[in-house]
C-alpha positions as a Markdown table, in Angstrom:
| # | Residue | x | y | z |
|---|---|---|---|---|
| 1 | Unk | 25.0 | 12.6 | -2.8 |
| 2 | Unk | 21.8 | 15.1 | -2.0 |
| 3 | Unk | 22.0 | 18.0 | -4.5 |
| 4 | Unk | 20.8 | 21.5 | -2.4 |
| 5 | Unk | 17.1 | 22.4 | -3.5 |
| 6 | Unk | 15.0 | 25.7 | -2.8 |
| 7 | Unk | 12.4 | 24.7 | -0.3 |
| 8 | Unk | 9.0 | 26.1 | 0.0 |
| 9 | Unk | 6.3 | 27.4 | 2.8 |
| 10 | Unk | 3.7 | 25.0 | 4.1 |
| 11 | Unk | 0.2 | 26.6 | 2.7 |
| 12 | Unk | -3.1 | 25.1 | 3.9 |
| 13 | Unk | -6.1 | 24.9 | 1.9 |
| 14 | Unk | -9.9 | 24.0 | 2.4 |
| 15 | Unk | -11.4 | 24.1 | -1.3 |
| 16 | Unk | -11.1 | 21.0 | -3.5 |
| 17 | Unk | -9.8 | 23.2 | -6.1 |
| 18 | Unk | -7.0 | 23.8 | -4.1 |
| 19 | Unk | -3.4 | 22.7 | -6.1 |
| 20 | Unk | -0.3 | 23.3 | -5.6 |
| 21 | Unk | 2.0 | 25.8 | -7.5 |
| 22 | Unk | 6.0 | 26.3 | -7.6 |
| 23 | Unk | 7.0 | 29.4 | -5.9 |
| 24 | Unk | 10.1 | 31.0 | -3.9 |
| 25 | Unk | 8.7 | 30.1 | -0.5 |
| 26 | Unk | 11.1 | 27.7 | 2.0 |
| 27 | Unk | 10.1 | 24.8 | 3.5 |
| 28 | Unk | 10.1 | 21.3 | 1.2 |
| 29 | Unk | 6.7 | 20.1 | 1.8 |
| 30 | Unk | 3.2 | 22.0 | 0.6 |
| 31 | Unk | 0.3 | 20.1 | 2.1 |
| 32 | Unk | -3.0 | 20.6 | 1.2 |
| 33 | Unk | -6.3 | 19.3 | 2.9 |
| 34 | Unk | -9.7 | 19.5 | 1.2 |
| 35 | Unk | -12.4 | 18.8 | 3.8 |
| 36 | Unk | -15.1 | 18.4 | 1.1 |
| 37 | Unk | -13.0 | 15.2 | -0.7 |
| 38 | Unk | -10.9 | 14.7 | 2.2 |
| 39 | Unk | -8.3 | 14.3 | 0.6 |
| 40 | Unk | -4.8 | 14.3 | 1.9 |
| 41 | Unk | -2.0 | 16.0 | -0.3 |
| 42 | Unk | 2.0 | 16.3 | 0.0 |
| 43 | Unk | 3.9 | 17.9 | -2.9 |
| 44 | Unk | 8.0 | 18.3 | -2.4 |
| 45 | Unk | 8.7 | 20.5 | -5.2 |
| 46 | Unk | 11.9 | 21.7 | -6.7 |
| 47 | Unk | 13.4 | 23.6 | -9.4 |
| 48 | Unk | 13.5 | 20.9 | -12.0 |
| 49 | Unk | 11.4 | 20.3 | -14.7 |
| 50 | Unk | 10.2 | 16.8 | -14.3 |
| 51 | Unk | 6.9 | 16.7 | -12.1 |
| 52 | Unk | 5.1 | 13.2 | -10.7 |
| 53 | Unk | 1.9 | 12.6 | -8.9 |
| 54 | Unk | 1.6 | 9.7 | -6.3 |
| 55 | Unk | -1.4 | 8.5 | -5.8 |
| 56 | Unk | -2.1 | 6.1 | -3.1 |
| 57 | Unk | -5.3 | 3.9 | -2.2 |
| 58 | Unk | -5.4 | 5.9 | 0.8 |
| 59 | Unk | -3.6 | 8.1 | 3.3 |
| 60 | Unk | -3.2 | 8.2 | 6.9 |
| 61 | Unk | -2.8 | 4.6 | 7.7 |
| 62 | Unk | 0.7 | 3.4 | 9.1 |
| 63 | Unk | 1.5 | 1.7 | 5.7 |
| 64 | Unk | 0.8 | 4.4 | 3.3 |
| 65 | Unk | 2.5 | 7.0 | 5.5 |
| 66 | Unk | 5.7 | 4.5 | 5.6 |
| 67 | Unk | 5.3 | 5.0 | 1.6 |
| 68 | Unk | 4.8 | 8.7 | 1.5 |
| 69 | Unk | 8.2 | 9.1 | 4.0 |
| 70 | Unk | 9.9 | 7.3 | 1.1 |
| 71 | Unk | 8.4 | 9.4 | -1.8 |
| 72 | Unk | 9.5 | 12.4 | -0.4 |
| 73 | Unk | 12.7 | 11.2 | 0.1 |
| 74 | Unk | 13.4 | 10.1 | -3.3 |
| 75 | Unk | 12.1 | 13.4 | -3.9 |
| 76 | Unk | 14.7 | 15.0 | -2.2 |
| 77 | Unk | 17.3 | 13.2 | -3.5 |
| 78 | Unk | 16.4 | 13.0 | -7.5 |
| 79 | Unk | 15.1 | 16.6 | -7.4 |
| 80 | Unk | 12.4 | 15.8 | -8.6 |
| 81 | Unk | 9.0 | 17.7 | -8.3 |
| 82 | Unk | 6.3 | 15.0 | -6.0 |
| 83 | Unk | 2.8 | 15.3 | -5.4 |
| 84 | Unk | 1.5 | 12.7 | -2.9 |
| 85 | Unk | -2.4 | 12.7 | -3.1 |
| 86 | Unk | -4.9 | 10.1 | -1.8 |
| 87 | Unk | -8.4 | 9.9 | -0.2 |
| 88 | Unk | -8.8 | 9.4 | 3.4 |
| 89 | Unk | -10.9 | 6.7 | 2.6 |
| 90 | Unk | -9.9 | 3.1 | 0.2 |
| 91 | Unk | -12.3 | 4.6 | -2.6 |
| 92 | Unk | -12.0 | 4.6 | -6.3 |
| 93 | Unk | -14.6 | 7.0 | -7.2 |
| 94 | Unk | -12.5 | 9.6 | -4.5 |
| 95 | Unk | -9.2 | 8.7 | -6.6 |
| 96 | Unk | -10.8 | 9.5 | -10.1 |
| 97 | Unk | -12.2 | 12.8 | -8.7 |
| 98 | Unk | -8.2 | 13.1 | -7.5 |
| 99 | Unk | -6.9 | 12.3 | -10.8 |
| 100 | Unk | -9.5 | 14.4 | -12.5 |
| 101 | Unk | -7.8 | 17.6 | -10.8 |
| 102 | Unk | -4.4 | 16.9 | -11.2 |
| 103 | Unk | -4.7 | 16.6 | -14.6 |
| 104 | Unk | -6.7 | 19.8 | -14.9 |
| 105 | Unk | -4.4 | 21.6 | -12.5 |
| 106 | Unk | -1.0 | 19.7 | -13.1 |
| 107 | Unk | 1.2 | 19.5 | -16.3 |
| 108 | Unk | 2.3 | 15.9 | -15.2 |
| 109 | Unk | 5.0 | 14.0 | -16.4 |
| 110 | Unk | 4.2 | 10.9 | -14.9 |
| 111 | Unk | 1.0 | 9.3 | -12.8 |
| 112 | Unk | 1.8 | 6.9 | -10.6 |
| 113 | Unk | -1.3 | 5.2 | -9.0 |
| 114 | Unk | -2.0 | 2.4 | -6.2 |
| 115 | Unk | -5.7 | 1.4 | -7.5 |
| 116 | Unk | -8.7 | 0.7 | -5.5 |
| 117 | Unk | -10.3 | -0.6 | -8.5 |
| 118 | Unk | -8.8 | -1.9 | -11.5 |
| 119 | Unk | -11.5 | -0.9 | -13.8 |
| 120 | Unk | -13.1 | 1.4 | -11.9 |
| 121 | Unk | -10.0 | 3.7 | -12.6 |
| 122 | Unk | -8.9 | 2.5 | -16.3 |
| 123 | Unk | -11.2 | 5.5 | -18.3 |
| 124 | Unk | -9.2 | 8.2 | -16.1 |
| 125 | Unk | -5.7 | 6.6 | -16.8 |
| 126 | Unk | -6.3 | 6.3 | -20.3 |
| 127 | Unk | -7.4 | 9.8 | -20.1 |
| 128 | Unk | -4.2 | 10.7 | -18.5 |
| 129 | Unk | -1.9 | 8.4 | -21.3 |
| 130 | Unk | -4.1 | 10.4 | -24.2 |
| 131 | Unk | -3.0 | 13.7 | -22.6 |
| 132 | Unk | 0.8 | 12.6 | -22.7 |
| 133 | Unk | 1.0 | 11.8 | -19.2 |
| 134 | Unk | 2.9 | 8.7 | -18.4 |
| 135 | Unk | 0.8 | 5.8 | -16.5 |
| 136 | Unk | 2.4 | 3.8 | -13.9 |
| 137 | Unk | 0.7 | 1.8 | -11.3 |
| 138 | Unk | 2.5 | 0.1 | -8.0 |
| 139 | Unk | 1.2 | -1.8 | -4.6 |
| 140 | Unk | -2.1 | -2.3 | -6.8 |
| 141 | Unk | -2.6 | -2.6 | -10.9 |
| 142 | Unk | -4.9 | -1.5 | -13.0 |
| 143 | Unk | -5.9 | -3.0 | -16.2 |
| 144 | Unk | -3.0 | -3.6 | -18.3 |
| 145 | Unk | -3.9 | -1.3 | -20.8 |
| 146 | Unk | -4.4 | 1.6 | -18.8 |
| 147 | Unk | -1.1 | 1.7 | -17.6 |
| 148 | Unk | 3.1 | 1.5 | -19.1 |
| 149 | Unk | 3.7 | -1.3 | -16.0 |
| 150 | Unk | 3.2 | -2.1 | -12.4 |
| 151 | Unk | 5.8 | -1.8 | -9.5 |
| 152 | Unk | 5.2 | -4.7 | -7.5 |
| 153 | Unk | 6.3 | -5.3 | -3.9 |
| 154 | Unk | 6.7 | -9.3 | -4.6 |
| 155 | Unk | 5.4 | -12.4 | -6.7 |
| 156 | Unk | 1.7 | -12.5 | -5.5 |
| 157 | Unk | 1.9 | -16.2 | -5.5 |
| 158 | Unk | 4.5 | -16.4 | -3.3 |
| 159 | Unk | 2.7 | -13.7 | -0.9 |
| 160 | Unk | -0.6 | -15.9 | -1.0 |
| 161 | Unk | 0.6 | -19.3 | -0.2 |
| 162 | Unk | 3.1 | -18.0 | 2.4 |
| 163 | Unk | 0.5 | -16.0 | 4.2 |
| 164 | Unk | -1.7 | -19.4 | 4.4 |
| 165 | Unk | 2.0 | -21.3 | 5.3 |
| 166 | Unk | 2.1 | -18.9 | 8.1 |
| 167 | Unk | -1.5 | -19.3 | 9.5 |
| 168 | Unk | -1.4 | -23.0 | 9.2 |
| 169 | Unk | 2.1 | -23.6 | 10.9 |
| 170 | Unk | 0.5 | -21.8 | 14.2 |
| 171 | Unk | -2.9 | -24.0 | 14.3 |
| 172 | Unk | -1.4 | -27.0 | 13.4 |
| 173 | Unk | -2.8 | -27.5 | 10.6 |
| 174 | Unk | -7.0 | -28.2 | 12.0 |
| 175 | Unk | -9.5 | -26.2 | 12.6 |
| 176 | Unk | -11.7 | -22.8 | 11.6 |
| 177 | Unk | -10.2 | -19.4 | 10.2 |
| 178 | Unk | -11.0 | -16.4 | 8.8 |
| 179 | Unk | -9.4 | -14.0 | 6.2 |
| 180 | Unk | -9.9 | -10.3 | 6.8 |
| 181 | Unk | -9.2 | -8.6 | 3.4 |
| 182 | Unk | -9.3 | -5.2 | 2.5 |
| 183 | Unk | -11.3 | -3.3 | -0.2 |
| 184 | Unk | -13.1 | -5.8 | -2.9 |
| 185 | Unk | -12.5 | -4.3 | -5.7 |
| 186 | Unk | -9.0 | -4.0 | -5.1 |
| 187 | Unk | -6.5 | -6.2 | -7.4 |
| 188 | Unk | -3.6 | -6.9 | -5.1 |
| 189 | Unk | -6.0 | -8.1 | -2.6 |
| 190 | Unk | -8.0 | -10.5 | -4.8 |
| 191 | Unk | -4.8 | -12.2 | -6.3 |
| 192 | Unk | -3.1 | -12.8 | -2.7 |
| 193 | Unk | -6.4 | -14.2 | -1.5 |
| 194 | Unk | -6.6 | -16.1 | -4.6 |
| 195 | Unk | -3.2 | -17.9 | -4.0 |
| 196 | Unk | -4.6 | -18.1 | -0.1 |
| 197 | Unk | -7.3 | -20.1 | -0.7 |
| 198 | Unk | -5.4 | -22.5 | -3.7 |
| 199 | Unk | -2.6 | -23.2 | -0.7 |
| 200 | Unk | -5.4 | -24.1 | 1.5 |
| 201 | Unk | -7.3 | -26.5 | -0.8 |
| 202 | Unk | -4.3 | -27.9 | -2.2 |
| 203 | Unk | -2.4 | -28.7 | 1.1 |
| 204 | Unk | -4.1 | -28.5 | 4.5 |
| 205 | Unk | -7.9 | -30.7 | 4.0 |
| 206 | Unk | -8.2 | -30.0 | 7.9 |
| 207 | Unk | -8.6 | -26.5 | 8.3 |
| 208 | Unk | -11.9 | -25.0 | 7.0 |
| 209 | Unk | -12.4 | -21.0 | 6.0 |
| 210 | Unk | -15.4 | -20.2 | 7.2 |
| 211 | Unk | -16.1 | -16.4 | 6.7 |
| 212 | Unk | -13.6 | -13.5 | 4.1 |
| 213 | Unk | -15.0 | -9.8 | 5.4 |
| 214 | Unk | -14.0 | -6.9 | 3.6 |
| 215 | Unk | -12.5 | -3.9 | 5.6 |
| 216 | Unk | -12.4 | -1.5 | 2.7 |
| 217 | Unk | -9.2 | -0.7 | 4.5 |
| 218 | Unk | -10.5 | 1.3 | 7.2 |
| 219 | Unk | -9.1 | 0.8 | 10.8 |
| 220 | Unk | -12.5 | 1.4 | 12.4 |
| 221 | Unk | -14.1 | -1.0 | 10.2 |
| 222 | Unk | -11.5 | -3.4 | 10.7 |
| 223 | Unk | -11.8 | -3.5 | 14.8 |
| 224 | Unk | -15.5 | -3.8 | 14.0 |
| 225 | Unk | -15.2 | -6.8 | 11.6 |
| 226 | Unk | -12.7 | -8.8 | 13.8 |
| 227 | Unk | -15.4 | -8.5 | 17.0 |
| 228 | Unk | -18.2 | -9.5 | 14.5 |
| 229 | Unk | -16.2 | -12.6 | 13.6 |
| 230 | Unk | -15.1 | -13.2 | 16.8 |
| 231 | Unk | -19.1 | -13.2 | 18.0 |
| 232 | Unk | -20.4 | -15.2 | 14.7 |
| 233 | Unk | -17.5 | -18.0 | 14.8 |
| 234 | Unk | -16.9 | -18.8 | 18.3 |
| 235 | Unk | -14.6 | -22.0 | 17.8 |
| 236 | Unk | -12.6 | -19.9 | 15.2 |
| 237 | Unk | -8.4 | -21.3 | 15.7 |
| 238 | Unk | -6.9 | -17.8 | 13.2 |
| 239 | Unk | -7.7 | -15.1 | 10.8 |
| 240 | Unk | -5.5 | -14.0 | 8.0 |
| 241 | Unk | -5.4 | -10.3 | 7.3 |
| 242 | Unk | -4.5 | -9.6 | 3.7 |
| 243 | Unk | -4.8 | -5.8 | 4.1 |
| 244 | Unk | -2.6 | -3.8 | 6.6 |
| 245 | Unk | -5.3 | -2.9 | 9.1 |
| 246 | Unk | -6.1 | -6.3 | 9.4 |
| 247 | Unk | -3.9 | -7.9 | 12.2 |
| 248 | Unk | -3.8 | -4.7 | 14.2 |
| 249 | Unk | -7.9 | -5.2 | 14.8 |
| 250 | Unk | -7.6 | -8.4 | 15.2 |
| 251 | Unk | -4.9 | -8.6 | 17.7 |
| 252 | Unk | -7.0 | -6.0 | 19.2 |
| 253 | Unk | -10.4 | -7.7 | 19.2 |
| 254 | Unk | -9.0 | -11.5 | 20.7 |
| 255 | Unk | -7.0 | -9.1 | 23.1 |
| 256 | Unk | -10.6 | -7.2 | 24.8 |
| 257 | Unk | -12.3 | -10.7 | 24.2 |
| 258 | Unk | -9.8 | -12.7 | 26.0 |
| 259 | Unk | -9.1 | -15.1 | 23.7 |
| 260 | Unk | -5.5 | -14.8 | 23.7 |
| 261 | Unk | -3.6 | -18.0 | 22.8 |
| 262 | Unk | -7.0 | -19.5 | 21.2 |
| 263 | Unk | -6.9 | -17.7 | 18.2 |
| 264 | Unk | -3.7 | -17.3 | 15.8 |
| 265 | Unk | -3.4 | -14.0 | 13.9 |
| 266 | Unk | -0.8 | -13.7 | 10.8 |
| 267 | Unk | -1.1 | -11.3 | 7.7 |
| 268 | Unk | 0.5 | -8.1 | 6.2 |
| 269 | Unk | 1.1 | -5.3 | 8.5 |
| 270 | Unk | 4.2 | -2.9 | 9.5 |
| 271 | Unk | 6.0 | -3.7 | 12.6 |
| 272 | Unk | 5.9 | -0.8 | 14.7 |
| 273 | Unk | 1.6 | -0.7 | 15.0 |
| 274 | Unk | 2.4 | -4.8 | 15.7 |
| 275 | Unk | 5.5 | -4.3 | 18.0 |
| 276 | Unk | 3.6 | -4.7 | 21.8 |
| 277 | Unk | 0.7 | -7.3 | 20.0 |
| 278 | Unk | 3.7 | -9.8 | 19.0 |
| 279 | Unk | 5.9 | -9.7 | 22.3 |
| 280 | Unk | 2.8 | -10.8 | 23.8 |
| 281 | Unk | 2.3 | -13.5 | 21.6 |
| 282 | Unk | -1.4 | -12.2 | 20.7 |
| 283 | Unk | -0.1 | -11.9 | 17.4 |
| 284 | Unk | 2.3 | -14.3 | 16.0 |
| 285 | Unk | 3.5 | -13.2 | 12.7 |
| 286 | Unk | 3.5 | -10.4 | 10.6 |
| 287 | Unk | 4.5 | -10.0 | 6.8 |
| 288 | Unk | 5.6 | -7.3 | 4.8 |
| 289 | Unk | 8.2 | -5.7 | 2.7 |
| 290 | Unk | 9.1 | -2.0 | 3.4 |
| 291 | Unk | 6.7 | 0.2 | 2.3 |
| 292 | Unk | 9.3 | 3.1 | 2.6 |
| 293 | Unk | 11.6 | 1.4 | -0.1 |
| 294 | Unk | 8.4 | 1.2 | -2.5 |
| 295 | Unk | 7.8 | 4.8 | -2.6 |
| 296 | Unk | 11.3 | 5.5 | -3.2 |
| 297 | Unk | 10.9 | 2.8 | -5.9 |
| 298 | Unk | 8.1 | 4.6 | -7.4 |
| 299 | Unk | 10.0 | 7.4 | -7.5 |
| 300 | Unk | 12.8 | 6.7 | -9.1 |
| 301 | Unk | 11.1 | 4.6 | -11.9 |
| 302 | Unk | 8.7 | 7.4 | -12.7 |
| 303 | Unk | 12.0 | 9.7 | -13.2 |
| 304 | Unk | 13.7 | 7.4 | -15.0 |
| 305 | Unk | 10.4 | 6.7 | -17.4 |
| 306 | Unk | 10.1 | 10.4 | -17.7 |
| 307 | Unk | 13.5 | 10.4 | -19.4 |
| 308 | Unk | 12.3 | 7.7 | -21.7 |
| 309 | Unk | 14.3 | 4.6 | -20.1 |
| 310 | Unk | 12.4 | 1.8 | -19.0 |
| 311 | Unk | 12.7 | -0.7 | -15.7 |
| 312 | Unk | 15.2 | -4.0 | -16.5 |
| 313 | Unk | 15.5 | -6.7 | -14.9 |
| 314 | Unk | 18.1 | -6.6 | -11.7 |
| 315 | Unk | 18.7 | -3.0 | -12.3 |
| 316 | Unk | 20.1 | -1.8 | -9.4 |
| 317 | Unk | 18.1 | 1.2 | -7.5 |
| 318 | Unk | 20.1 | 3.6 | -4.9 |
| 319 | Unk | 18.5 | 3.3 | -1.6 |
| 320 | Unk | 16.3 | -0.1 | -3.1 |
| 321 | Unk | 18.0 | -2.5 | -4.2 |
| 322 | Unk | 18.2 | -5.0 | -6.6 |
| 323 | Unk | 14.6 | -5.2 | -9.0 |
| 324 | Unk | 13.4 | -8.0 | -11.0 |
| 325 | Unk | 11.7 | -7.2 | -13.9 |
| 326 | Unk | 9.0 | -9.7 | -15.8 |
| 327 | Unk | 7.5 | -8.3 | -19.1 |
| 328 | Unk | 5.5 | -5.0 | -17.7 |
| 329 | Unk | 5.7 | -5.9 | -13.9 |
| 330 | Unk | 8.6 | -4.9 | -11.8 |
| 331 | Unk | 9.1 | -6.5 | -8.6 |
| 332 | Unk | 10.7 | -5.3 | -5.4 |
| 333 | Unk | 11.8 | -7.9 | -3.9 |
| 334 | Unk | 11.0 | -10.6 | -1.3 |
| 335 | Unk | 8.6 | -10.6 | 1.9 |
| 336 | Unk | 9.8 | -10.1 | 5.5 |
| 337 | Unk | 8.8 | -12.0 | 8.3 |
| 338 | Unk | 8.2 | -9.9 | 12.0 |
| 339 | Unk | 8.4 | -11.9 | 15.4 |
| 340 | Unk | 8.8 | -11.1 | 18.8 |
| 341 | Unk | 12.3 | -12.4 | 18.2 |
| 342 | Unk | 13.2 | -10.2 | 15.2 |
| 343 | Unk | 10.4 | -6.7 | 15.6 |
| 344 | Unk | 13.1 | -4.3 | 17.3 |
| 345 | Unk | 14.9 | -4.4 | 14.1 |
| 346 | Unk | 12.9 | -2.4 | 12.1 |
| 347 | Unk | 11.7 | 1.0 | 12.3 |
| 348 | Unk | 8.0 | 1.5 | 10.4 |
């Protein structure tokens, strides 16, 4: 059951200095832009005393937005103070200059952060832990000691050799592909490319990877990569995108260069951006989990940490689900395939 909350005024701001306050005003969200950073922020704030910054690898793209429309749900419903902050660009220096402020401007309970770059971003968190902040990480990790644990979506393993699985199933097992990944320095993506390439040496000898471009998670980049590859490997069968922008450039790029049916495209996106791509079969699978769920997740972990009570294994979350917890990692839950046969069903 909701529990009634004061809601506040949206207030727009230009200056990087630019925080946001509790006050009496009365709509629920306070956005903030900062041109200079660009940085993106959303706080839902309520009357009680807990208070949690989000911080995602970067805002305005479909799957980060899908998490941010959970956060501020859980929000909502564990009235709980959120602020949703992230650079417009996959960037760790941009995310320490985030983190910097909130701690200056914020009295945090809990920092929960999607990193770009696992040591990149471990002097801030440990910066944050020595302040009495509680560190949480989810969607990407950190170094292990720079944070308490690490919501996971699901076993990176299993996400690595299934994405391969997928690829392989739709070439028949021959010929050239490509994996489009996202930022470098960015832990989630390295381990699922990891188990990619270990399920590809391990079990199909006739299919050779010629070419992994980062993307840096950018959508323009993205469209720009897949055309490049497309130009430089002209016998390429599929590409693997690893990173959410991937297969929606991709589809994109084989769709302008008429190569629809010659090249297979599989990897992690959201189904609404691949909805028209996969009924016409220039896109043949996409996998995911719900982003939506794994901001709520965030949420309620980080409220529950606040409080001094730890994740445990198939604890049952309102609006989640069932979690499985291993040692400091927490784990969501299993991957979803989208089809043609099966897109209409789902809603991010």
């Amino acid at each position: 059951m909701r529990i009634s909350y004061k809601t506040l005024i949206i207030v727009v701001f230009v200056f990087v200095s630019a925080c946001s306050t509790k006050g009496t005003s009365k709509e629920p969200f306070h956005v903030i832009y900062s041109a200079e950073e660009e940085v993106v922020e959303t706080s839902v704030q309520h009357n009680e005393e807990i208070k949690i910054a989000v911080v995602p690898k970067v805002v305005n793209i479909p799957y980060f937005n899908a998490v941010e429309q959970g956060v501020k749900q859980a929000a909502i419903d564990l009235q709980v103070e959120v602020i949703y902050r992230g650079p417009t660009v996959a960037n760790a220096e941009q995310q320490i200059v985030i983190i910097e402020n909130l701690l200056r401007s914020e009295s945090l309970d809990v920092l929960a952060v999607s990193a770009n770059d696992p040591e990149a971003l471990l002097p801030v968190m440990e910066k944050a832990a020595n302040s009495g902040v509680q560190v949480i990480t989810w969607d990407s990790d950190t170094l292990k000691e720079g944070r308490s644990f690490f919501i996971n979506m699901v076993q990176d393993e299993t996400l690595g050799r299934h994405l391969m699985d997928t690829l392989a199933w739709h070439v028949d097992e021959k010929g050239e592909f490509a994996v489009m990944t996202g930022a470098d320095s960015a832990a989630n993506l390295q381990e699922w490319l990891y188990w990619i390439e270990q399920q590809h040496l391990h079990f199909y000898p006739e299919m050779e990877l010629v070419d992994i471009v980062p993307t840096n998670d950018d959508p323009q980049q993205a469209y720009a990569v897949a055309k490049q590859l497309l130009a430089d490997h002209p016998d390429l069968d599929g590409i693997i995108g690893n990173s959410s922008v991937g297969p929606p450039a991709a589809a994109q790029a084989v769709k302008e260069e008429n190569k629809i049916g010659e090249v297979a495209i599989v990897g992690l996106s959201s189904p609404n951006p691949m909805n028209e791509y996969l009924k016409k079969d220039i896109v043949q699978v996409v996998t995911l989990w719900s982003p939506k769920k794994l901001g709520y997740l965030t949420v309620a972990l980080s409220k529950q940490f606040a409080n001094g009570i730890e994740p445990i294994d198939n604890q049952q979350i309102s609006s989640v689900g069932k979690i499985s917890v291993n040692e400091d990692i927490v784990i969501m839950g299993e991957p979803i395939d989208f089809t043609k046969e099966n897109v209409d069903q789902y809603d991010f």
